[in-house]
N, C-alpha and C positions, 0 to 999 in steps of 0.2 A: 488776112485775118485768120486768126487759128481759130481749133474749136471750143478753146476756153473762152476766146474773146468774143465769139458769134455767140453761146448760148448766155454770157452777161447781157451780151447786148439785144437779143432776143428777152429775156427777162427785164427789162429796163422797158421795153417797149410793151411789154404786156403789163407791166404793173400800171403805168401810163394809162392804157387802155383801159384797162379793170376799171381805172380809179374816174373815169370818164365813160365809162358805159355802166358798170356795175352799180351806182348807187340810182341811177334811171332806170332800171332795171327791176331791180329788188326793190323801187315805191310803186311798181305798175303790179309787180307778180310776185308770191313768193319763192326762192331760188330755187328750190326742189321741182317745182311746175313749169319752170320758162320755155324746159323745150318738151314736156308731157303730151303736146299734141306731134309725135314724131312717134308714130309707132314701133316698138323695139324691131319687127323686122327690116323697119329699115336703116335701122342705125350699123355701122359699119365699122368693126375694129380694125385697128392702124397694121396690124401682122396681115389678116385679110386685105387689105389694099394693097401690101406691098405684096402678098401674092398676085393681086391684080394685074397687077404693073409689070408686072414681069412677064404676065401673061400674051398670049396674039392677039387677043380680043379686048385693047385696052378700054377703062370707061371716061368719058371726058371729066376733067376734075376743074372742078371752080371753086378758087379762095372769094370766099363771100363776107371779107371782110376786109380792115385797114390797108391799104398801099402801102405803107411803111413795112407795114409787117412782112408784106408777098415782099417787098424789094430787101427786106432781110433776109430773109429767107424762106423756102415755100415748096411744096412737094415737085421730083422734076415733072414737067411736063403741064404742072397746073396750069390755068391760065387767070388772070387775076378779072374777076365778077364785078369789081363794088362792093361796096359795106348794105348786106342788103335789110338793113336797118335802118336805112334812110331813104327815102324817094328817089333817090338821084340812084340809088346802089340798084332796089329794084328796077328803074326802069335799063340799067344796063346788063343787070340779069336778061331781063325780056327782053333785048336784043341780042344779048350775045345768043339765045337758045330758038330764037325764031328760026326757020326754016326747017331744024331738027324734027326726026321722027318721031314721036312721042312714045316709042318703045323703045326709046336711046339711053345707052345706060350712064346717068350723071350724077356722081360723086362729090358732094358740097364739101368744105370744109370752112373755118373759122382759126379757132384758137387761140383768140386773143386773152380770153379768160376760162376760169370755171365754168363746163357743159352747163352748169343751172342755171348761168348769168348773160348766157352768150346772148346779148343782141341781134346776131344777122344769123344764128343757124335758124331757127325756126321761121322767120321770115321768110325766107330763100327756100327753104324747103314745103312750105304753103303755096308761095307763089307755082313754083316749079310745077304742084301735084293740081292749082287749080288752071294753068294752060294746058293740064291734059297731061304732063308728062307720068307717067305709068309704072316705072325703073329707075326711082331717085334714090339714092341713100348718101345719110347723113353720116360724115365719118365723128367718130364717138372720140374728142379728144377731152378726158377727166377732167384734167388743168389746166393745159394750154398747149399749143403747138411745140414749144421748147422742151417743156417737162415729158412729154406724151409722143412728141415725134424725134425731137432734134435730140435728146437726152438718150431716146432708146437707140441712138445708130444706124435711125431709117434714112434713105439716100434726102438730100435735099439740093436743093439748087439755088440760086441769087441773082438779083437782081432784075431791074424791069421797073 
């Protein structure tokens, strides 16, 4: 698949999503507030992780959101969480991070929609901060993983 045909089809999948998370979303909260409780210092720009990533000291990263999406396409090395918007998504969150040191440094991501609407960041990021985790940050994607990671040139990977 080239990269014309990966970011249609990554867009196809997030309008999907939007159109299936977004309107449950915006009747619970208004979009500017959904992820308000994620303090800015821990929200995390997409250049800053890819200096991460590059870095010795990498931080574990978890897509916290749709399977379709990670097996589209997903940052390398992430590992795919659960949609942690639904019980099923958190309790595999709280497994995948049990045994970890709670000074562990874990990088959530989503993407599926606009940061205001996103279902599983702010979930995933509550959860994480009340098992204690200490060093969470939520990576800040505006629109969506396509427009925001795959659009900018940042590495990605496939499949799973």
């Amino acid at each position: 698949m080239n990269f014309r045909n990966l970011r249609i089809g990554i867009a196809a999948i997030l309008i999907a999503m939007c159109a299936t998370y977004g309107v449950n979303v915006q009747a619970q909260q208004p979009a500017a507030q959904a992820n308000a409780a994620i303090p800015p210092e821990a929200v995390l720009q997409p250049a800053d992780l890819v200096q991460m990533l590059n870095s010795s000291a990498k931080p574990l990263v978890l897509q916290t959101g749709s399977h379709v999406l990670y097996a589209e396409a997903h940052i390398p090395g992430a590992e795919y969480a659960g949609p942690a918007g639904t019980p099923a998504g958190i309790d595999a969150l709280r497994a995948r991070v049990s045994g970890l040191n709670k000074d562990s440094l874990i990088v959530i991501y989503c993407g599926c929609c606009p940061w205001g609407r996103c279902p599983n960041i702010r979930p995933a990021y509550e959860e994480l901060r009340t098992l204690g985790f200490t060093n969470v940050k939520a990576l800040y994607l505006a629109q969506n993983f396509g427009t925001d990671w795959v659009d900018k040139g940042y590495p990605v990977a496939k499949g799973r």
